[in-house]
DRENLUMKOL-791591 format. One record per residue (C-alpha): x, y, z; residue number from 1. Coordinates in pm, whole numbers, m for minus. Example, Ala and Ser with C-alpha at 12.3 -4.5 7.8 and 13.67 -1.06 7.14 Angstrom:
! residues 2
<rotor <1230 m450 780> 1>;
<rotor <1367 m106 714> 2>;
***
This chain:
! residues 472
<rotor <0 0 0> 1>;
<rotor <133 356 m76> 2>;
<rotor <115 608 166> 3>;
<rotor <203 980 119> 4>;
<rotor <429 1110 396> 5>;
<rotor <427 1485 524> 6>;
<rotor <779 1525 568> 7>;
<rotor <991 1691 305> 8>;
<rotor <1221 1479 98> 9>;
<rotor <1611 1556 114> 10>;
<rotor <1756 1337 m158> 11>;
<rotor <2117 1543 m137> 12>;
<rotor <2114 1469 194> 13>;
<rotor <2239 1801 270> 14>;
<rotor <1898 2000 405> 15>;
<rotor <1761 2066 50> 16>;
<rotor <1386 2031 m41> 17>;
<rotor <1330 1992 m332> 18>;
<rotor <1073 1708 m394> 19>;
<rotor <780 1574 m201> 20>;
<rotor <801 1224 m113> 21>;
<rotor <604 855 m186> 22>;
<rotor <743 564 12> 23>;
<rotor <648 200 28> 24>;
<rotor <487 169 383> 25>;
<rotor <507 m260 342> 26>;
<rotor <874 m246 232> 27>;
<rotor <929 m15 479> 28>;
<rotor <1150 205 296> 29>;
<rotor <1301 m46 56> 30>;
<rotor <1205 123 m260> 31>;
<rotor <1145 462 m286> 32>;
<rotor <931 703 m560> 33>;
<rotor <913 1087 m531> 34>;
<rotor <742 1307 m763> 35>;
<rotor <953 1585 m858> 36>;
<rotor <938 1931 m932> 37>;
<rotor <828 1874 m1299> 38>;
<rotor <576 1640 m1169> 39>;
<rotor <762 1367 m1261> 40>;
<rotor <824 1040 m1048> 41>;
<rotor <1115 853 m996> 42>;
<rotor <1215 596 m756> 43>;
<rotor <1499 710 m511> 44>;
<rotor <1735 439 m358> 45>;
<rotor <1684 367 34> 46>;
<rotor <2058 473 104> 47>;
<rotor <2015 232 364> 48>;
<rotor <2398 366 431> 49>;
<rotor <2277 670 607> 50>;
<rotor <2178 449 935> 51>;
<rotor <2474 258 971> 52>;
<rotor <2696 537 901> 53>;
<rotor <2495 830 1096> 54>;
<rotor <2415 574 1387> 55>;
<rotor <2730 470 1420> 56>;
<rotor <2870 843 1442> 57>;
<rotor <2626 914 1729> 58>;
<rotor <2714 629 1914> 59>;
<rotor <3104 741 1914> 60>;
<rotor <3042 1058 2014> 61>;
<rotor <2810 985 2309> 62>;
<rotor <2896 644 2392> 63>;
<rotor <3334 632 2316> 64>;
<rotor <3588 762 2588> 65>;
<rotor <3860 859 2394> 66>;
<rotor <4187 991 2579> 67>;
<rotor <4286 1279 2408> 68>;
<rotor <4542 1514 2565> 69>;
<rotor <4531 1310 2875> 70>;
<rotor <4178 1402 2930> 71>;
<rotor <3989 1044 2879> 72>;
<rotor <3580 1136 2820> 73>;
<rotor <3387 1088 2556> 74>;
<rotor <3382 1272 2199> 75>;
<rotor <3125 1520 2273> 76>;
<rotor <3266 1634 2598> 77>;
<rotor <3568 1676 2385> 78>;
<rotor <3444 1867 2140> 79>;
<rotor <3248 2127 2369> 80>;
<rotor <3649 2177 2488> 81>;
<rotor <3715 2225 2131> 82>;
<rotor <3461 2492 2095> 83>;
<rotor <3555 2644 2467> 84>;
<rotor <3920 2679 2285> 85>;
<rotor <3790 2837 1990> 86>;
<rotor <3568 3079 2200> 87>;
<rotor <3885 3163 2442> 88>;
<rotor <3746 3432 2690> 89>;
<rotor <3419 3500 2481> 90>;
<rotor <3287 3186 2673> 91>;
<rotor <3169 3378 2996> 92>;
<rotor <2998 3569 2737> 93>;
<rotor <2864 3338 2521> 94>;
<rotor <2683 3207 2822> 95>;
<rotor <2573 3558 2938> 96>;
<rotor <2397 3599 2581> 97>;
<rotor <2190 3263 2690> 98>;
<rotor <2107 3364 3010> 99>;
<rotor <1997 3723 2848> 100>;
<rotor <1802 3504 2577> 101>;
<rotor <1638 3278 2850> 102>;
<rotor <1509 3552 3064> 103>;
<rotor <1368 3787 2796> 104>;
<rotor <1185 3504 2596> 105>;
<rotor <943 3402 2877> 106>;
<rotor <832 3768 2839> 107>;
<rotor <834 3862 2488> 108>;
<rotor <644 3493 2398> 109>;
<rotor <432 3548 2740> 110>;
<rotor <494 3247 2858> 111>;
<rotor <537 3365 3206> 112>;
<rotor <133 3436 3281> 113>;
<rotor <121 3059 3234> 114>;
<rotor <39 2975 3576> 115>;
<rotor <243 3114 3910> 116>;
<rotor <499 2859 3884> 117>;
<rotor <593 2977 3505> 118>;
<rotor <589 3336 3625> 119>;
<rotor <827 3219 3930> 120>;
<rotor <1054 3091 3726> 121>;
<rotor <1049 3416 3454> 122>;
<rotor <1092 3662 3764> 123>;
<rotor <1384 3427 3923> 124>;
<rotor <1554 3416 3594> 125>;
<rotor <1594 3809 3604> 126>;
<rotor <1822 3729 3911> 127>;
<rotor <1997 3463 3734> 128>;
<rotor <2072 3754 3479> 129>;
<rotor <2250 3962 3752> 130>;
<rotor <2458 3664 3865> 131>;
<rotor <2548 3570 3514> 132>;
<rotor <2667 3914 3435> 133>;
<rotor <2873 3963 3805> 134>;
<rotor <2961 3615 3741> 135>;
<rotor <3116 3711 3418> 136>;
<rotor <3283 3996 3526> 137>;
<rotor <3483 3821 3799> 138>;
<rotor <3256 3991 4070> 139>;
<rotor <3127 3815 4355> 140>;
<rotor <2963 4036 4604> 141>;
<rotor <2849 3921 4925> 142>;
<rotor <2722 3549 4941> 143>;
<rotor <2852 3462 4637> 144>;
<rotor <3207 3507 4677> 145>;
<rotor <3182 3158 4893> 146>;
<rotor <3371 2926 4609> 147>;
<rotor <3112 2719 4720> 148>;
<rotor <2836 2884 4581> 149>;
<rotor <2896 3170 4328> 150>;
<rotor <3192 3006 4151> 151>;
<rotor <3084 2670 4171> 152>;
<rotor <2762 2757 4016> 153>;
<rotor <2918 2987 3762> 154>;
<rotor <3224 2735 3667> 155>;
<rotor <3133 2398 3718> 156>;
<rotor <2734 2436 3579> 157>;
<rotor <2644 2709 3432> 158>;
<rotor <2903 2725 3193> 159>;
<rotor <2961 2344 3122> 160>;
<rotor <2562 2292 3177> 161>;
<rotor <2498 2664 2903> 162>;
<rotor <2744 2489 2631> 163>;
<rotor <2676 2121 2616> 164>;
<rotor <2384 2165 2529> 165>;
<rotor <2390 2297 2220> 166>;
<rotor <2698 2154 2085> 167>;
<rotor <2560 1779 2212> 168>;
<rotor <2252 1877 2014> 169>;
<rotor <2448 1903 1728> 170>;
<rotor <2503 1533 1700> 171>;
<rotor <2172 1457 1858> 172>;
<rotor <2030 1406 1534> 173>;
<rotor <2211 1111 1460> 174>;
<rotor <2099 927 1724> 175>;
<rotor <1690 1026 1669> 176>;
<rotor <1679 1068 1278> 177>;
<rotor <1825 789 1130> 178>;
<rotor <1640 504 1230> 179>;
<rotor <1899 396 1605> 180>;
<rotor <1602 479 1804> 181>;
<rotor <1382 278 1582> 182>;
<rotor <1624 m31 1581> 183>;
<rotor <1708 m43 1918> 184>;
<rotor <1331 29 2080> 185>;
<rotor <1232 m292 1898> 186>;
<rotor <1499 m519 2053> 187>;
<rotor <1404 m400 2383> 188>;
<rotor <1044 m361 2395> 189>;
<rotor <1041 m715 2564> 190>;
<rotor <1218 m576 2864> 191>;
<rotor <1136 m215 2848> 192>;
<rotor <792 m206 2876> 193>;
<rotor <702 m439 3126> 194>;
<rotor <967 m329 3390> 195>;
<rotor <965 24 3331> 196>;
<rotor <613 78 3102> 197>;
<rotor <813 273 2853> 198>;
<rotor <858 239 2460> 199>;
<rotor <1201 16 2395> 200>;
<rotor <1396 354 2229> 201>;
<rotor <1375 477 2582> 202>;
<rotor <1668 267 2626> 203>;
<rotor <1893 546 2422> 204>;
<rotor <1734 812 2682> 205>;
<rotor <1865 607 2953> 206>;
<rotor <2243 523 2816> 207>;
<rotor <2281 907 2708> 208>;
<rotor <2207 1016 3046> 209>;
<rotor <2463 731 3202> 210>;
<rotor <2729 794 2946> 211>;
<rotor <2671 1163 2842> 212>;
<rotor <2466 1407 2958> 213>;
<rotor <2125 1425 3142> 214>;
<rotor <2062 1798 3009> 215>;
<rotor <2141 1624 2655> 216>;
<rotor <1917 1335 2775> 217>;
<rotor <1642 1557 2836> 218>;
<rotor <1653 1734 2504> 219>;
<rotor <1588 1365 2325> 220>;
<rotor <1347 1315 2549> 221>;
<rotor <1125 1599 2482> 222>;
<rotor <1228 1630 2119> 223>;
<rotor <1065 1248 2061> 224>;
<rotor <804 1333 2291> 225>;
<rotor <660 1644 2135> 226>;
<rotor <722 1437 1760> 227>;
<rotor <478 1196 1897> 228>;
<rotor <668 889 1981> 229>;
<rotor <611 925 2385> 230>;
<rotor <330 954 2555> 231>;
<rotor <291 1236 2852> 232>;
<rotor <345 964 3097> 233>;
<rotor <622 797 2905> 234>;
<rotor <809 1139 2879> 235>;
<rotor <748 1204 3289> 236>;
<rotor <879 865 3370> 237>;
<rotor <1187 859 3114> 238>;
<rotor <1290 1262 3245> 239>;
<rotor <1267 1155 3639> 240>;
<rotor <1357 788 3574> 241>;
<rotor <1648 786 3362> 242>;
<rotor <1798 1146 3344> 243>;
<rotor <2046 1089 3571> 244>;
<rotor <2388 1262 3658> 245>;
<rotor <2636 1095 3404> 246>;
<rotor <2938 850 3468> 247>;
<rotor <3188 1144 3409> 248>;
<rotor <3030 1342 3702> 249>;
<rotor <2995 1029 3890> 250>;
<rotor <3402 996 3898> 251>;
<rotor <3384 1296 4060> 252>;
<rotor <3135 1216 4356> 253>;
<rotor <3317 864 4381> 254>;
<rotor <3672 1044 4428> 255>;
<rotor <3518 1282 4670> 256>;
<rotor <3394 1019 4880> 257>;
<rotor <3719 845 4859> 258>;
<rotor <3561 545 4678> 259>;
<rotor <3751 504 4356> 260>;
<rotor <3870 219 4458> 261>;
<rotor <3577 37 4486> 262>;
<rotor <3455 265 4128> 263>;
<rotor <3333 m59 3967> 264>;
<rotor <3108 m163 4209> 265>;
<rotor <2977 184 4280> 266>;
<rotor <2931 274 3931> 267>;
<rotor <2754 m70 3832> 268>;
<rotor <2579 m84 4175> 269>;
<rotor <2424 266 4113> 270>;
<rotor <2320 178 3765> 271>;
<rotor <2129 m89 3895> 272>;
<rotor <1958 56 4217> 273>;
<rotor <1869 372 4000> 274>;
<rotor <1713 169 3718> 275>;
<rotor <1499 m26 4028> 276>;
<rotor <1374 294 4215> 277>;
<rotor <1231 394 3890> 278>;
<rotor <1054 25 3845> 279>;
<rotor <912 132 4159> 280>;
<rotor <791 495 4113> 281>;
<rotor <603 423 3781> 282>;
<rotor <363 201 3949> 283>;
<rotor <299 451 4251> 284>;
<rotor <181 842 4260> 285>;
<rotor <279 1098 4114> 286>;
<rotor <378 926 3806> 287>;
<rotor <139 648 3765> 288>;
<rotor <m120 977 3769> 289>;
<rotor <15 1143 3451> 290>;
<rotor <m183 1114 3146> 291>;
<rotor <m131 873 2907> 292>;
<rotor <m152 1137 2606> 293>;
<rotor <38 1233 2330> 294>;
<rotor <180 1588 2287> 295>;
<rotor <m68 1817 2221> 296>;
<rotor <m221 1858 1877> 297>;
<rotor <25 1554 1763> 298>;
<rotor <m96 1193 1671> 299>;
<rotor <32 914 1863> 300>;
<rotor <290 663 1696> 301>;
<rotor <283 357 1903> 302>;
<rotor <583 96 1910> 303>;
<rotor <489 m201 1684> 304>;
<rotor <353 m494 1822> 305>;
<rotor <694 m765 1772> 306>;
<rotor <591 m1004 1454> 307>;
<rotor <815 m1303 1382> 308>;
<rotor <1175 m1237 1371> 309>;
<rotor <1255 m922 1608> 310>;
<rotor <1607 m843 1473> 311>;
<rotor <1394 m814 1109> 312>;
<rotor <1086 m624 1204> 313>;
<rotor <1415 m416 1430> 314>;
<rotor <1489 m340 1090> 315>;
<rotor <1197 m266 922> 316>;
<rotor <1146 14 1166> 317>;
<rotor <1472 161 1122> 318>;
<rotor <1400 198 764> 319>;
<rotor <1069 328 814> 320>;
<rotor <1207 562 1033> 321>;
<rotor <1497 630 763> 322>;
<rotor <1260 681 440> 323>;
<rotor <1138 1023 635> 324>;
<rotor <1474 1117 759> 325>;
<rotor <1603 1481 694> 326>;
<rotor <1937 1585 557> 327>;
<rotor <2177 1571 814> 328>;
<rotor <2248 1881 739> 329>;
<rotor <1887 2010 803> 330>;
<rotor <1858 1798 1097> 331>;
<rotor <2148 1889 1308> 332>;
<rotor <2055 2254 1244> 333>;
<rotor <1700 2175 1425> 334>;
<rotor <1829 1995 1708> 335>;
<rotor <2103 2285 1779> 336>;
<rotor <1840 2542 1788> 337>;
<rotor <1597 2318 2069> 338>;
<rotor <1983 2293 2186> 339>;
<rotor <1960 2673 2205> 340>;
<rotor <1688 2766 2314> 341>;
<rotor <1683 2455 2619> 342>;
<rotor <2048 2586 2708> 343>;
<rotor <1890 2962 2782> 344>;
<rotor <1546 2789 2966> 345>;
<rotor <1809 2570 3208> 346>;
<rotor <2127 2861 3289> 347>;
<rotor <1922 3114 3445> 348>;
<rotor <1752 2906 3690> 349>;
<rotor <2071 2760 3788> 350>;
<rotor <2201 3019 3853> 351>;
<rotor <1872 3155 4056> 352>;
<rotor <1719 2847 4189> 353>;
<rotor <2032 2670 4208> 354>;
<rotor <2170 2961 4380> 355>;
<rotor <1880 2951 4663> 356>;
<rotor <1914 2623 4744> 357>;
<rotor <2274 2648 4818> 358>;
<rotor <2240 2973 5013> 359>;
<rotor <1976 2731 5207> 360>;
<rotor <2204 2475 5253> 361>;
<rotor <2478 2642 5339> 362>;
<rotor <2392 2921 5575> 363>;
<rotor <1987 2798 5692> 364>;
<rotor <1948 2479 5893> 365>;
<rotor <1662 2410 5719> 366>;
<rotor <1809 2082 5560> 367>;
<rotor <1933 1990 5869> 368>;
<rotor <1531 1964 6004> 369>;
<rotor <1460 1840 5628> 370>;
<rotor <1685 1545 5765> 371>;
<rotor <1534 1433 6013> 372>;
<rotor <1279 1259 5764> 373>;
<rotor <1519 1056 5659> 374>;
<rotor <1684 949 5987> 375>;
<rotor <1444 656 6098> 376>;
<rotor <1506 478 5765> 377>;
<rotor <1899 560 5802> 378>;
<rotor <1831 410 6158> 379>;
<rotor <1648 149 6027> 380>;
<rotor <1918 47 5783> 381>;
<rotor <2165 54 6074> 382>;
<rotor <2401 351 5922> 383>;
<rotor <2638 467 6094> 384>;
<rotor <2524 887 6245> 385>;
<rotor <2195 852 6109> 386>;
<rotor <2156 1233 6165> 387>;
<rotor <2426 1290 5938> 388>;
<rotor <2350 1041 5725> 389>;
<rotor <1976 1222 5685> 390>;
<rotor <2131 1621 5629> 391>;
<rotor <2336 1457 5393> 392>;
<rotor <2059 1294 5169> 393>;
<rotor <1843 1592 5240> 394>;
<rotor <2079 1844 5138> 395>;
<rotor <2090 1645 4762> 396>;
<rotor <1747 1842 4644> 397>;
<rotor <1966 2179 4619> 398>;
<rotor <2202 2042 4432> 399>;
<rotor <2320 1664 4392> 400>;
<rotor <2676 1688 4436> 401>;
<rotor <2664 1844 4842> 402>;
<rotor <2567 1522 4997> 403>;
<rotor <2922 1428 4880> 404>;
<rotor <3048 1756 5037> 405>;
<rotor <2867 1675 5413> 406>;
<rotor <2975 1315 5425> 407>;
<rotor <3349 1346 5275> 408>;
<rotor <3605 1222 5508> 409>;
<rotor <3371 974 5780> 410>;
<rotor <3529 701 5856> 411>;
<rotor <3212 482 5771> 412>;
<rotor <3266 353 5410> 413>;
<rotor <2928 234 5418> 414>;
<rotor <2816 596 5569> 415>;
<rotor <2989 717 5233> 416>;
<rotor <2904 449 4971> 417>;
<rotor <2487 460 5075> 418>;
<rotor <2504 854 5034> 419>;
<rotor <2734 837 4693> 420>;
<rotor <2427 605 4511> 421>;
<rotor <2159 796 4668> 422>;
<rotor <2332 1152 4516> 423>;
<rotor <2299 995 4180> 424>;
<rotor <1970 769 4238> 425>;
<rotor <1759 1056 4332> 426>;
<rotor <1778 1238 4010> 427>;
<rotor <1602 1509 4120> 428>;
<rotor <1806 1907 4213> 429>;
<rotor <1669 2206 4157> 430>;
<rotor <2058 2326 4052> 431>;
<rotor <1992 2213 3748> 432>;
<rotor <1712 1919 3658> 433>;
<rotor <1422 2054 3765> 434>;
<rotor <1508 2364 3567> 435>;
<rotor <1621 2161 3270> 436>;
<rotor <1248 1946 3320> 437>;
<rotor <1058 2260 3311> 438>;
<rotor <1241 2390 3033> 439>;
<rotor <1058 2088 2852> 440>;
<rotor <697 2012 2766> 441>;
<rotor <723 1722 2946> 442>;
<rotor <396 1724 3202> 443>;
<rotor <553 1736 3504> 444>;
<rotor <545 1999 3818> 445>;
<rotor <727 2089 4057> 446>;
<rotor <530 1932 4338> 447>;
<rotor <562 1559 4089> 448>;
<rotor <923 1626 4118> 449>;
<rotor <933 1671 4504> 450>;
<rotor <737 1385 4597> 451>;
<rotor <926 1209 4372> 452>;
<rotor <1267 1298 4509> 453>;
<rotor <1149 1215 4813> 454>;
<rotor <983 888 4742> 455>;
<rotor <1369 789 4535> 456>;
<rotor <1531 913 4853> 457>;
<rotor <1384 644 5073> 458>;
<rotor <1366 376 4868> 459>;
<rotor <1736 425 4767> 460>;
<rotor <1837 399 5106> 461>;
<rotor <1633 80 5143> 462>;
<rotor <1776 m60 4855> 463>;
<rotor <2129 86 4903> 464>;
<rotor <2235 49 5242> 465>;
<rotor <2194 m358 5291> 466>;
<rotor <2416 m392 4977> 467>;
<rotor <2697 m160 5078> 468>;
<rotor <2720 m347 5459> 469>;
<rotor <2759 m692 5230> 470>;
<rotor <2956 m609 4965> 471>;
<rotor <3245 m326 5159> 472>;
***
């Protein structure tokens, strides 16, 4: 049967459109007519090339550590230090021109009447403006002069967090337009969807948060999800489910802990209690509440049901997916520009937001009574200072790297271990996710995302704490 497709064919494969496209819905992309110009039709080869080749480039530059000036991470965090070199000391700048971008946009799109959470945000980015611009400057004044707070915001996320984004999106495309995505989700429907209720190409969601970046993550995420290929409630769980921290940043929590020696089983161990939280949350509120809906005012496009061989109907998708591919060209372009325009949503909250919490944590004692929530579980798990044990889990919703921070240099390994995985397995900060969530259209709120913290936050410990007294 011939169907027409919408999309715009690119036969140069370099962003042109020329021609309108017919493809062969039962050969799924095995032969290919397009009427041209002239009106005129003439069958156009699959170039079934494009998905190996393409593929296989996105999967080396999110998924390869290469060591390259003694610096061993993979090619994209390579190339944003590429680009940082280029820029030289226009990068403060750079970032200030996204922060400017993100706070006037909410405005001049309006946006920011969209509810008093919306206009929160809008208003709190104006500060985030005034920090990015002191920031830039080299001026600290007051507060933020604490390396703990105004440079480490500035230095080790704003700036990283403002320019990963859209130089990762750059190479997004080849990872969601050229059929991976397709390929993939079919030969792991069989364990995707029952354990976790998601589509099987959540699976790349998942391993680009682990191996590259959750901001980067999060930009697949709602990129599929407002094409039609999640749900609402497939988005929510895949953004507070699988958008975790990734293993680069993970070094860094394990060496302040002083567990690098034991960085195998942590980083494996982590994987693995993060992956079963989240089996647990999508059967329980918030989450099993969200809507089971496609993006607004887009139609659905359900997973196949598997048919006979699964590495061949694997296939069939991928060239389905393939036969409506843009030019790469074309593509990368639209995935910088969500790269863009995500980067100048997420910086200014950081660095507003992200800057409250850590005033909070840092000169309030309000985490230290947040805590005490979680001390009858620490208790419960027999950790060692269960008080400190709870400020230190507590303290994560600011920002996920301070639990590391409070419980850096105890003598209890296990003490150390339990609050490294719960860091990561929590997912949720206001630093940085939960600005980078509700820089999405992903339907979540900010009350889903506390309760869910929470909720990750005890059942981590559960989880975590048995393990690291029989395995240390």
């Amino acid at each position: 049967m011939m169907t027409t497709s919408d999309a715009v064919n690119d036969p140069a494969g370099d962003g042109s459109r020329p021609e309108r496209r017919l493809f062969d819905d039962s050969a799924a992309g095995r032969a290919r007519s397009v009427i041209c110009a002239d009106g005129t039709e003439r069958t156009i080869p699959p170039r079934r090339w494009r998905f190996v080749v393409y593929s296989a480039m996105g999967l080396a530059m999110f998924f390869v550590t290469v060591d390259i000036g003694g610096d061993s991470t993979i090619l994209v965090d390579h190339a944003l230090t590429a680009v940082m070199a280029v820029l030289g000391p226009a990068v403060p700048w750079v970032v200030v021109a996204l922060v400017l971008l993100g706070t006037v946009r909410p405005f001049a799109t309006g946006s920011w009447r969209r509810g008093p959470v919306r206009t929160g945000f809008a208003l709190a980015n104006i500060v985030g403006l005034g920090v990015a611009v002191c920031a830039a400057l080299g001026y600290y004044p007051g507060p933020l002069a604490n390396p703990d707070i105004g440079p480490f915001l500035w230095e080790k996320l704003g700036i990283p967090v403002g320019l990963i984004v859209p130089v990762g999106a750059v190479f997004l495309a080849l990872l969601i337009n050229y059929g991976l995505m397709e390929f993939i989700g079919v030969l792991v429907q069989p364990i995707m969807r029952p354990v976790w209720k998601v589509p099987g190409r959540a699976a790349v969601d998942a391993v680009a948060s682990f191996v590259g970046s959750y901001s980067l993550a999060l930009l697949i995420t709602d990129r599929v999800y407002r094409e039609g290929r999640y749900t609402g409630k497939e988005a929510a769980i895949i953004a507070t489910g699988f958008s975790t921290v990734s293993a680069t940043f993970m070094v860094i929590v394990a060496s302040t802990l002083d567990l690098m020696h034991h960085w195998t089983l942590y980083f494996f161990l982590t994987l693995v209690i993060t992956f079963a939280v989240t089996a647990i949350t999508v059967r329980i509120p918030p989450l099993s509440r969200v809507p089971e809906v496609p993006f607004e005012g887009v139609e659905h496009l359900p997973e196949p049901v598997s048919r006979g061989s699964r590495v061949a109907q694997a296939w069939d998708e991928a060239m389905r997916a393939l036969a409506i591919a843009p030019g790469v060209v074309r593509g990368s372009w639209e995935t910088f520009k969500d790269g863009v325009l995500m980067a100048a949503a997420i910086v200014p909250s950081i660095l507003s937001i992200g800057l409250a919490g850590l005033l909070l944590a840092t000169y309030t004692p309000v985490f230290d009574l947040v805590g005490w929530l979680f001390v009858p579980v620490a208790y419960l798990v027999q950790l060692p200072d269960p008080a400190l044990a709870g400020k230190a889990v507590a303290v994560g919703i600011a920002e996920m790297f301070l639990p590391a921070t409070v419980v850096s240099g105890h003598e209890s390994e296990v003490l150390r271990f339990t609050v490294g995985v719960t860091a990561v397995s929590q997912i949720v900060f206001f630093s940085a996710l939960v600005p980078s969530v509700l820089a999405t259209r992903i339907p979540v709120h900010v009350g889903h995302l506390v309760v869910l913290w929470f909720v990750r936050v005890m059942l981590t410990i559960l989880l975590a704490a048995p393990l690291a007294h029989l395995l240390l």
